[in-house]
C-alpha positions as CSV (number, residue, x, y, z in Angstrom):
1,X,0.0,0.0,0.0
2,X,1.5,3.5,-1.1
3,X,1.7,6.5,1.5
4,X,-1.0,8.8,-0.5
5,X,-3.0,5.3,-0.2
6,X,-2.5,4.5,3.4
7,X,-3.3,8.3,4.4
8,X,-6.4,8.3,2.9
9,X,-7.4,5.0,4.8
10,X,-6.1,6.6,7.9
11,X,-8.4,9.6,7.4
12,X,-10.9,7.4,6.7
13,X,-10.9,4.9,9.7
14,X,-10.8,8.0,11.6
15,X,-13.7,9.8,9.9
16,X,-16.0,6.6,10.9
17,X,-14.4,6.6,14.4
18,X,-15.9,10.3,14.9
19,X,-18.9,9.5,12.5
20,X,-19.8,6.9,14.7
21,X,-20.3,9.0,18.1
22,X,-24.0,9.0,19.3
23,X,-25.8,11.5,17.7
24,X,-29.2,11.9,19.1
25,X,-29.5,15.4,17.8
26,X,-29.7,17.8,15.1
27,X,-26.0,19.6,14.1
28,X,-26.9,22.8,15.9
29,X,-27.3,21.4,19.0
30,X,-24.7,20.9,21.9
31,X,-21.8,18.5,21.8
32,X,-19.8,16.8,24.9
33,X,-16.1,15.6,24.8
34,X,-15.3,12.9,27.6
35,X,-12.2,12.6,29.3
36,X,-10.7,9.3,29.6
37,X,-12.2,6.8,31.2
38,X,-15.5,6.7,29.3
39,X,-18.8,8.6,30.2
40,X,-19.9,5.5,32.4
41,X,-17.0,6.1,35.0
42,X,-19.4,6.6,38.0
43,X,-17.7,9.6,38.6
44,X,-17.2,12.7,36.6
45,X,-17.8,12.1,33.2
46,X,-20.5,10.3,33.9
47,X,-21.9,13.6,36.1
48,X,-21.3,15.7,32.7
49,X,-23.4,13.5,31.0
50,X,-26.4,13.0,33.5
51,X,-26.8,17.3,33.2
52,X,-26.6,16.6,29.1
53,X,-29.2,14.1,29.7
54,X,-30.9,16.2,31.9
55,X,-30.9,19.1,29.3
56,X,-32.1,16.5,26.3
57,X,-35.2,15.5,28.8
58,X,-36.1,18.9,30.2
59,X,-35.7,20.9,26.8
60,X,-36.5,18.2,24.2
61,X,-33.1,18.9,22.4
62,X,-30.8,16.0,21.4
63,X,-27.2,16.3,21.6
64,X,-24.2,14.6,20.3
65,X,-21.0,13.3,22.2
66,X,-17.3,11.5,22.0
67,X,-16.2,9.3,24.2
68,X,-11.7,10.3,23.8
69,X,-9.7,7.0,23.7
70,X,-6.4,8.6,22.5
71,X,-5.0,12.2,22.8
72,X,-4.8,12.8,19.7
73,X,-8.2,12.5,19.2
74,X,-9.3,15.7,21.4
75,X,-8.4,17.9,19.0
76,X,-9.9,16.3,16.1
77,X,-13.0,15.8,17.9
78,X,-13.7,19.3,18.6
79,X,-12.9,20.4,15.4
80,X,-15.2,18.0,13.6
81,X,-18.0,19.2,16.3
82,X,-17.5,22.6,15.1
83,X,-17.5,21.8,11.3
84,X,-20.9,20.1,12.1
85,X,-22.1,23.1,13.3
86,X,-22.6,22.0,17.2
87,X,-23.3,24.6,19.9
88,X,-21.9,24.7,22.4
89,X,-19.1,22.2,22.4
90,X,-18.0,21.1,26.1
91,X,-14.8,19.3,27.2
92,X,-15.1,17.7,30.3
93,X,-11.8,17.8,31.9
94,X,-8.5,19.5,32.3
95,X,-6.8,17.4,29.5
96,X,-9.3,19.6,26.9
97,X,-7.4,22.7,27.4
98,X,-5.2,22.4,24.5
99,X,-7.5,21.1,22.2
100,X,-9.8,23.4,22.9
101,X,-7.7,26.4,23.3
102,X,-6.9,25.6,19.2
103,X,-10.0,24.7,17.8
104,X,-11.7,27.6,19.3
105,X,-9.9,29.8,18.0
106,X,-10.6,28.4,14.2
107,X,-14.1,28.5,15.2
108,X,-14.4,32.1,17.1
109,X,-18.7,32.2,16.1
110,X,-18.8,28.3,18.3
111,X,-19.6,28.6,21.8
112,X,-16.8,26.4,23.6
113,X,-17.0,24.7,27.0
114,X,-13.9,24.2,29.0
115,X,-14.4,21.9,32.6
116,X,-11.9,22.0,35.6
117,X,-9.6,24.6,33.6
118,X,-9.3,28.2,32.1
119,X,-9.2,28.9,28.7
120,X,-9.5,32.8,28.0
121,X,-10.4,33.2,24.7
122,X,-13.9,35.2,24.1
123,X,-16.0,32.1,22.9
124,X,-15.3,30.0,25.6
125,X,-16.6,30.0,29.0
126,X,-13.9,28.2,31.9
127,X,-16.1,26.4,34.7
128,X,-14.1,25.8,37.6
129,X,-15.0,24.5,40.9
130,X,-13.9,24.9,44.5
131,X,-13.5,21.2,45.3
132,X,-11.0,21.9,48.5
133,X,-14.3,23.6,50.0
134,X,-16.2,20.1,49.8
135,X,-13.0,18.1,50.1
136,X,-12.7,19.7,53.8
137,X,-16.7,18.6,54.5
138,X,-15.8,14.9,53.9
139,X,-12.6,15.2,55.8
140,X,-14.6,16.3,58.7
141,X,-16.8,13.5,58.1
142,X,-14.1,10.8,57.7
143,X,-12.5,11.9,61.0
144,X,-15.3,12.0,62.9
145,X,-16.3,8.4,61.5
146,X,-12.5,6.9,62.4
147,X,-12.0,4.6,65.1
148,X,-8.3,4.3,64.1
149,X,-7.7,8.5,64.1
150,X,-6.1,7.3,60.6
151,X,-7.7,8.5,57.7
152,X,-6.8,8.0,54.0
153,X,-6.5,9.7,50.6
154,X,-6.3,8.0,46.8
155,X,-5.7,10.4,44.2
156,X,-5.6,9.6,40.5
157,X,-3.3,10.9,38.2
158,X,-1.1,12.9,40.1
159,X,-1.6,16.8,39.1
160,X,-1.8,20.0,41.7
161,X,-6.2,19.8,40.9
162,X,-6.3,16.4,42.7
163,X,-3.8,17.7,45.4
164,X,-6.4,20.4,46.0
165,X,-9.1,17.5,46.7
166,X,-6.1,16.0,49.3
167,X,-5.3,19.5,50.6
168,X,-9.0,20.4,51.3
169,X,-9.9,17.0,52.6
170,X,-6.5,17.0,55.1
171,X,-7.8,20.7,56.8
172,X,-10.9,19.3,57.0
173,X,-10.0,16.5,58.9
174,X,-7.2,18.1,60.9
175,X,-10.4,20.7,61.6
176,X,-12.2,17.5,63.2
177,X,-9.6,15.7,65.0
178,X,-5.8,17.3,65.3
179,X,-4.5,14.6,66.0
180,X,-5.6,12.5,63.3
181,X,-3.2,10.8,60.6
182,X,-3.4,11.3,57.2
183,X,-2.1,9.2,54.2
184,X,-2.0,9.6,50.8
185,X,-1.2,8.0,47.8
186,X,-2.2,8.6,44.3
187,X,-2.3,6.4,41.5
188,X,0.4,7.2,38.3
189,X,1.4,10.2,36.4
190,X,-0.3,9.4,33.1
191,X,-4.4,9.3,31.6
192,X,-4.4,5.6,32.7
193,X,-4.4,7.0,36.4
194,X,-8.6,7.5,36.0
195,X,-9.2,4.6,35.1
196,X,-7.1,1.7,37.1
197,X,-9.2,-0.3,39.7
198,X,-7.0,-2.9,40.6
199,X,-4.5,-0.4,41.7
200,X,-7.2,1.9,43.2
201,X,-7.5,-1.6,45.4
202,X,-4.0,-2.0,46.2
203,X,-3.7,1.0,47.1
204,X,-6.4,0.6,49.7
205,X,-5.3,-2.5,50.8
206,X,-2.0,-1.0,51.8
207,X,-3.3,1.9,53.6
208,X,-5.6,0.2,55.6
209,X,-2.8,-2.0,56.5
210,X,-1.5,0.9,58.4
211,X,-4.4,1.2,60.5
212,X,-6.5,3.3,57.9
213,X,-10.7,3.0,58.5
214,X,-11.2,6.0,56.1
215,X,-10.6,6.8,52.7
216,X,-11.5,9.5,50.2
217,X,-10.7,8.1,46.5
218,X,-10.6,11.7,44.0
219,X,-9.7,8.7,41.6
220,X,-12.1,8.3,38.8
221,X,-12.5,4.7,37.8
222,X,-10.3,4.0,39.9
223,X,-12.0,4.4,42.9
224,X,-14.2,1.5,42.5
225,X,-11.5,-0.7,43.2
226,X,-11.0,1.6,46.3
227,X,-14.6,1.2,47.1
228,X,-14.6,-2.6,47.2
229,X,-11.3,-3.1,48.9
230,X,-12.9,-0.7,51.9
231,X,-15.8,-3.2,51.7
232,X,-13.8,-6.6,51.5
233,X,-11.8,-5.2,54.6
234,X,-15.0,-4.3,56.6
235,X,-13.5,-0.4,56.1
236,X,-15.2,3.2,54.8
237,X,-14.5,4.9,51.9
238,X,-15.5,8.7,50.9
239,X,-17.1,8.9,46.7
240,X,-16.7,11.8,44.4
241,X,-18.0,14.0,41.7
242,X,-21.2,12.3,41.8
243,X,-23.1,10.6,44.6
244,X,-21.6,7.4,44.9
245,X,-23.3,6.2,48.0
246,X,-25.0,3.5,46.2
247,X,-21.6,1.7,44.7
248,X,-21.2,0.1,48.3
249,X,-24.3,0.8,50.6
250,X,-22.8,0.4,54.3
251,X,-19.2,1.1,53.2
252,X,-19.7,4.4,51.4
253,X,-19.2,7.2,54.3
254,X,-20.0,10.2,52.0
255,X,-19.5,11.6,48.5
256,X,-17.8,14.9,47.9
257,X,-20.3,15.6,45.3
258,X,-19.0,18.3,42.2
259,X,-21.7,19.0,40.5
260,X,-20.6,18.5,37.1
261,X,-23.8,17.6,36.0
262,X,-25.4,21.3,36.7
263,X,-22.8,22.8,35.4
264,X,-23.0,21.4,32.1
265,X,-26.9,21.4,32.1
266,X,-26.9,25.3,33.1
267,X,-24.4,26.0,30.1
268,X,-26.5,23.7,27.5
269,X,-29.6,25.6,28.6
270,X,-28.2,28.8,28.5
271,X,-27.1,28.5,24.9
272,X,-30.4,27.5,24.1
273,X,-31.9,30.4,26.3
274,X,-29.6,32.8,24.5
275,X,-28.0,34.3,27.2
276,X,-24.7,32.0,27.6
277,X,-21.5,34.2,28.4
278,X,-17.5,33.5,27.8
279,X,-15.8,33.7,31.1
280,X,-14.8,32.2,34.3
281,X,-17.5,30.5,36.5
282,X,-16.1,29.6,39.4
283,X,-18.7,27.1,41.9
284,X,-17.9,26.6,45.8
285,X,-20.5,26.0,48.5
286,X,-22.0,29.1,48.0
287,X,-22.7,28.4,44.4
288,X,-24.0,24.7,45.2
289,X,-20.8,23.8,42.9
290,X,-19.8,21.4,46.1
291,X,-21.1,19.7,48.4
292,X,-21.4,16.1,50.5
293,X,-24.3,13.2,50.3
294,X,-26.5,12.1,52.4
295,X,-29.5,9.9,51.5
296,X,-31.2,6.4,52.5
297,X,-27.5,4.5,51.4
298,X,-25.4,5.9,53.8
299,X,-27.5,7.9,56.8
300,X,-27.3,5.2,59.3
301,X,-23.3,6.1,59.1
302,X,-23.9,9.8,59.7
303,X,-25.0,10.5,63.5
304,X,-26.9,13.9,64.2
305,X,-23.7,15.1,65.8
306,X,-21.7,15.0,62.5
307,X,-24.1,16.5,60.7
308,X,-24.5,19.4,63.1
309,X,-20.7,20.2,63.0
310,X,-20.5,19.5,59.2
311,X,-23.3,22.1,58.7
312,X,-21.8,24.6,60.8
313,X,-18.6,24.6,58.9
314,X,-20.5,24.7,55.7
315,X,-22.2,27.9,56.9
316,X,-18.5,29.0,58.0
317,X,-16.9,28.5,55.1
318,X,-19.7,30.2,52.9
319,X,-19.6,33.3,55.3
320,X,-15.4,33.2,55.1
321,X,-15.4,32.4,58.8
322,X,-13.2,29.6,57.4
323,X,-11.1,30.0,54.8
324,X,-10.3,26.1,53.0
325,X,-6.5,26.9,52.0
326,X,-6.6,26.2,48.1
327,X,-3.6,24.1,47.0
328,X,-3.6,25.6,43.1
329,X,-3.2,29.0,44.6
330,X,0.5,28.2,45.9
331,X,1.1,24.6,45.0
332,X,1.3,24.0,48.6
333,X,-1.1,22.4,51.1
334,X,-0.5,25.1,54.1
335,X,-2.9,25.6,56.8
């Protein structure tokens, strides 16, 4: 097969891999770029697609979506969206930045979505949200809930937004307890960090080796092999982006819910309302951006006590009578 000939089967196998996202919609109507680990992670790209779903419900408007399994791929997803004529385009996840960043600037009528980073270019609106606000509600929670005074942290791929997640979730339970421990591990340095449950487990399995009853997995995927190790070990783990209390009811603690799934929902709607705005969004407690679950699965766990003194600091931190120290803001978790 000749170069010219092999390029054009290339650009062909890659044309049908794009071709065949699910397309639900019309071409005019919104678009969603997953991160790795598929939109059926039980975590946070799954939460971006629950508000898309939510929107298609509510409104009656399909949407189309593209589930990344390569990096190079981002880039030539977005771009294909915005040939099609889809709007807005959103890219759930840090990892979008680039591709976005490009492509938006080839398309500069598209509206463009950016989640968990900024891009400042004046068709894209940056949601962000203040996870070491909720981070420091479950860390409360998980020290108040430990026998051991050991509490424990698995982080996925290892980049300062998941050290803000570790950093909020430490002050929190340092805020409980003083004198409780805290480990932390996280899980590589690459994509594959999201989306690794047998080392999610491991990882358990070794803290709670150390006397660790607690642990908060900001993992992805990943967690779920947290979440069962805390189960097979009789142990409680913390969820997060979306609820997760229902993964292992009895083991699961808590979620430290980010509410992807309004975020992408509100920006969806607003396109279609005709009043969406480039810009930085920025969602802490005060916004409902954050936040920690209770329901049916997990409220035999929570005593009245913790809730009163998790509600209290909520109100705190919302009024600034707390301040959550943010890890991004120096790279450091000081408290």
């Amino acid at each position: 097969m000749n170069i010219a000939l092999r390029a054009a089967v290339a650009a062909a196998a890659f044309s049908f891999s794009i071709a065949g996202f699910e397309v639900v919609g019309a071409a005019a109507d919104p678009a969603v770029v997953y991160d790795s680990g598929g939109k059926f992670d039980k975590s946070f790209n799954e939460a971006a697609y629950n508000g898309i779903e939510k929107f298609k419900q509510e409104t009656g408007t399909g949407y189309q979506d593209f589930e990344v399994q390569t990096d190079a791929q981002r880039e030539q997803a977005f771009r294909r969206f915005a040939q099609k004529g889809a709007d807005p385009i959103v890219g759930v996840g840090f990892s979008q930045e680039t591709a976005i960043k490009k492509v938006a600037a080839e398309f500069p009528d598209t509206h463009f979505v950016i989640i968990d980073s900024v891009v400042d270019l004046p068709n894209v609106q940056s949601i962000v949200f203040k996870e070491h606000e909720g981070s420091f509600l479950v860390g409360m929670l998980a020290a108040m809930a430990s026998k051991s005074a050991k509490v424990g942290f698995i982080g996925g791929m290892d980049i300062p937004l998941i050290r803000r997640f570790e950093c909020g979730y430490e002050q929190g339970a340092k805020y409980a307890n003083k004198d409780v421990a805290v480990t932390q591990n996280m899980t590589g340095t690459t994509g594959a960090a999201w989306n690794d449950p047998t080392k999610g487990g491991e990882l358990a399995k070794g803290q709670f080796d150390q006397g660790v009853d607690v642990i908060f997995a900001a993992a992805g995927g990943t967690g779920m092999g947290v979440y069962q190790a805390a189960k097979d070990n009789g142990k409680l783990a913390i969820g997060v982006d979306s609820n997760q209390n229902y993964v292992q009811p009895g083991t699961m603690l808590t979620s430290m819910m980010k509410r992807v799934d309004v975020a992408v929902y509100e920006t969806a709607k607003a396109a279609k309302d005709g009043t969406w705005k480039a810009g930085i969004i920025e969602l802490g407690l005060a916004q409902a951006g954050v936040d920690w679950a209770l329901d049916d699965n997990n409220k035999s766990l929570i005593s009245a006590e913790m809730k009163e003194k998790v509600d209290a600091a909520k109100a705190d931190i919302i009024s600034g009578k707390i301040k959550v120290h943010d890890y991004m803001a120096d790279n450091a978790c000081t408290y």
